[in-house]
Each structure stands twice: as C-alpha cells, then as structure tokens.
C-alpha positions in Angstrom: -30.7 20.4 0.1 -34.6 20.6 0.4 -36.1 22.4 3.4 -37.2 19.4 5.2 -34.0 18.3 5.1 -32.4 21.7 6.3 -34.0 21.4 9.1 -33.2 17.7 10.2 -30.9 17.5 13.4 -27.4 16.9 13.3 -25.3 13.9 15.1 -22.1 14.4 17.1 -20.6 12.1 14.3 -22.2 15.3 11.4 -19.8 18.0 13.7 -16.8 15.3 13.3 -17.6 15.0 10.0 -17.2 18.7 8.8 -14.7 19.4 10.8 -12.2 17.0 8.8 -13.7 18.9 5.9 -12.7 22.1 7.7 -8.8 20.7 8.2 -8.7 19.6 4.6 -9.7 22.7 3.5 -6.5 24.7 5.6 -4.0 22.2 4.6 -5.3 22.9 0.9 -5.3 26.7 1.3 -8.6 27.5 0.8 -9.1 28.9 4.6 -6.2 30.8 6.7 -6.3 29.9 10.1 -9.0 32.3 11.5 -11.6 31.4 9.3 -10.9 28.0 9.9 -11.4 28.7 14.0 -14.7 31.1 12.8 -15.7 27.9 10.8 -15.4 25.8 13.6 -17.6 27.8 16.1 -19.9 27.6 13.6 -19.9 24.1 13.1 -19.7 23.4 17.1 -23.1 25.4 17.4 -25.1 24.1 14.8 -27.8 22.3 15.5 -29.4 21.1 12.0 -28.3 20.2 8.3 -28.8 23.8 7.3 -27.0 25.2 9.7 -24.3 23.1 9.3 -24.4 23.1 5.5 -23.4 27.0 5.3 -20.2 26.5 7.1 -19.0 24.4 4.0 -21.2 25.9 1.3 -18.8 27.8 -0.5 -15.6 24.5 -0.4 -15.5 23.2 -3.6 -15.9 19.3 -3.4 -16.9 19.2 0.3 -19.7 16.6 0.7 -22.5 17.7 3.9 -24.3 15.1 3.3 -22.8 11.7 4.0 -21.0 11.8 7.0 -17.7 9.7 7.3 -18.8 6.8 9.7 -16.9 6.2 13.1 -14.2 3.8 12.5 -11.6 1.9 14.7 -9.6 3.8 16.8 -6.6 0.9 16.2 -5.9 0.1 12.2 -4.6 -3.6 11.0 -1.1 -3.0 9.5 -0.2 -3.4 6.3 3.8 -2.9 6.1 6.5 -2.9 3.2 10.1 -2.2 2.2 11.4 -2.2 -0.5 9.6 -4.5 -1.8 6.0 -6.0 -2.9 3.1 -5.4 -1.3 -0.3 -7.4 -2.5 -3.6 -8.6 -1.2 -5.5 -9.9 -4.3 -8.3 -12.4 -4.0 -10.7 -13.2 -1.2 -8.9 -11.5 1.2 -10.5 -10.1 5.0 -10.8 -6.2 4.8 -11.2 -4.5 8.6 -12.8 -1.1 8.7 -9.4 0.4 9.0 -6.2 -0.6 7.1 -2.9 1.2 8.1 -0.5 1.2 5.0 2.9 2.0 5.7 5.4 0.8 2.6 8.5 2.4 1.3 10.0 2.5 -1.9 7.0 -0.3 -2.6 5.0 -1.6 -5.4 1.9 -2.1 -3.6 -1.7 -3.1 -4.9 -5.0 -3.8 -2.6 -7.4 -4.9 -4.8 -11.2 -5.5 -3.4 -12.6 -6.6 -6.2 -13.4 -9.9 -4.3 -12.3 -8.7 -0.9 -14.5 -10.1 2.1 -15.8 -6.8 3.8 -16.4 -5.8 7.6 -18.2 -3.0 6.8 -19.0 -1.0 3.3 -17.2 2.0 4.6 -13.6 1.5 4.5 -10.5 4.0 6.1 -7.0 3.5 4.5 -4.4 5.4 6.7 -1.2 5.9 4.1 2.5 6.8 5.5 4.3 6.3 2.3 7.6 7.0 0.7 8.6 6.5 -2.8 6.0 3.8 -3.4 3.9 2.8 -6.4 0.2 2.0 -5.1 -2.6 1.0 -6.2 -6.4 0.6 -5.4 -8.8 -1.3 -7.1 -12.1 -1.1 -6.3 -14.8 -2.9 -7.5 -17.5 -2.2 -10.2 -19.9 1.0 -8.5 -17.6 1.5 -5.8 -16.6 5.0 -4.3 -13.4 6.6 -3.1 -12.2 9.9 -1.7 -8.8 11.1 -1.6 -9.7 14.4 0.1 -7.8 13.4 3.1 -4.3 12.3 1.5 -1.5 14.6 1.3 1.0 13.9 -1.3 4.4 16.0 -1.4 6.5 15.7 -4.5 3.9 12.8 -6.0 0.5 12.4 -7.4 -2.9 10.9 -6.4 -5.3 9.8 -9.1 -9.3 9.3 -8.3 -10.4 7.4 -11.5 -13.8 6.2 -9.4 -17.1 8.8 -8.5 -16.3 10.2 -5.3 -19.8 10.1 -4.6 -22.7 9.5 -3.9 -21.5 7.5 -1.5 -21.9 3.9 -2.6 -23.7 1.5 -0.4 -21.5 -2.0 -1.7 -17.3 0.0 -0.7 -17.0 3.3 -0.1 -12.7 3.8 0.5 -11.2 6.9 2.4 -7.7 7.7 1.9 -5.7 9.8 4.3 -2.4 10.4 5.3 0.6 11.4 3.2 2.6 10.4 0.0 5.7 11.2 -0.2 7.4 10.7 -3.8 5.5 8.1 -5.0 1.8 7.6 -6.5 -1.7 6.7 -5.4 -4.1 5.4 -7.8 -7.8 4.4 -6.9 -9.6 3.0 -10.0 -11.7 0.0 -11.3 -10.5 -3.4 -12.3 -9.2 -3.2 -16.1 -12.2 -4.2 -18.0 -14.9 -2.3 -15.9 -15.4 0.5 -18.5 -15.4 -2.2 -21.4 -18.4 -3.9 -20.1 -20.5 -0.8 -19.1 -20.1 -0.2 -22.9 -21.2 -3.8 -23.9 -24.5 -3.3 -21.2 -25.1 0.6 -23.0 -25.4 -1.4 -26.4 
C-alpha cells in the first residue's frame, strides 16, 4: 500500500470488512481470543487504510483492500435432499444464495448465469454433499469464510484481485462432503491456444 493510499479514510463497510477477517482468523487458530478483542479495538478506532491495514498485516491471505460489499440481509434458497441439485444455463443469480442440501450432488454453474450484481455471497449449510461451483472465465472466489468439518474445500480460481465480471464468497460450513470452485472444463485449454 502506497502512502497516499495509507492515508485514505475508511468506510463503516472497511471496519465490517476486517472484522470478518478477524473471526476467520480465530476460528482458523491464528489469533486466541484476546488478541482477537485487542484486534478489534484496533480496527473500531481506525480511521484510514493504514491504520486499518496493521491490524491484519501479519494474517496470511487476508485481503485490506477490497472490502466485501453489503449484501442482502434475506438470501434466495436453494434446498436439496438427497438428491440433485443444478442451475445450469441462463439462470437469475440474487446477490445472496442460501445453499442448504444434504447428502446432494449439487452444481451452480455461472458460466452464463444472469447477474444482479458482480459480487456474489453463497451461504452453505451442507451435509455429506458433493458441490460444485463453476465460475466463468477471469472470475474470482474466496472460500475464507467456509468451514468444512471432516471434508474438503478446493479454490481452483485467483482469489483475487477481486474481479470486476463475478466475484463469489463462500461461507458457512461443510460437513462431510466437498466444495469445489473452479472454471468451466476447457477454460485452461483455450488460455493455452491464446498464449500460442
């Protein structure tokens, strides 16, 4: 971060923003409980970027600089069980989805999707489930927020920057099962073809 941009003033939204960070970082166990309340006065009394950036400075993969953007407090519902969950095509994706499948095979695929906004927040209560993302070509995707118990999550997209065209936030918890965020099959191929 330049100076000029150190010294930029910080947004309610910037406070929010880190503090997520902050919560992340306790449930991963990179802060015991008093350094994530120390942390926390520090980020409540920070007035610009460079204030702001020290609390997180030493976080590995903690990203300052592009604040998650306020989304809807109420999420459309996506819901499965026991069975298969898929929204392929043109289909209408709200700011926030709420996934909540068990013991699914479930794939969102915005490849084509039809977009209310380039920032996206998936909510995941899963069990047992097989899911996957697919995100389309220079897409973005953090999984910082997902907690998975007995299961896996795999971030096969940059995390960042942020990317103007999707930008997808996972939280929430899987439980057993697998989360995949990647590009359409075929992606990597034709970056290759363009290099040549």
């Amino acid at each position: 971060m330049d100076e000029g941009d150190a010294k930029l003033r910080i947004s309610d939204a910037d406070r929010s923003h880190v503090t997520r960070l902050l919560e992340h970082a306790v449930g991963q166990g990179m802060l015991t409980l008093d350094e994530f309340t120390e942390r926390m006065d520090q980020t409540l009394a920070a007035r610009t970027r460079g204030e702001l950036s020290e609390v997180v400075a030493d976080l590995p993969g903690m990203d300052l600089l592009h604040p998650v953007a306020p989304v809807p407090a109420v999420a459309e519902q996506l819901r499965g069980r026991m069975s298969t969950v898929s929204r392929r095509g043109p289909w209408r994706v709200p700011a926030r989805l709420a996934l909540n499948t068990r013991m699914c095979d479930t794939t969102l695929d915005f490849s084509s999707a039809i977009l209310q906004s380039a920032s996206v927040v998936v909510d995941i209560d899963d069990y047992c489930s097989s899911t996957e993302l697919i995100l389309p070509d220079g897409a973005t995707a953090d999984l910082n927020g997902l907690e998975t118990i007995a299961g896996s999550a795999t971030l096969k997209v940059p995390h960042g920057p942020r990317s103007q065209r999707l930008h997808l936030e996972v939280r929430g918890k899987v439980r057993m099962g697998s989360l995949t965020a990647r590009y359409a099959f075929g992606t990597a191929f034709r970056r290759m073809l363009a290099w040549h």
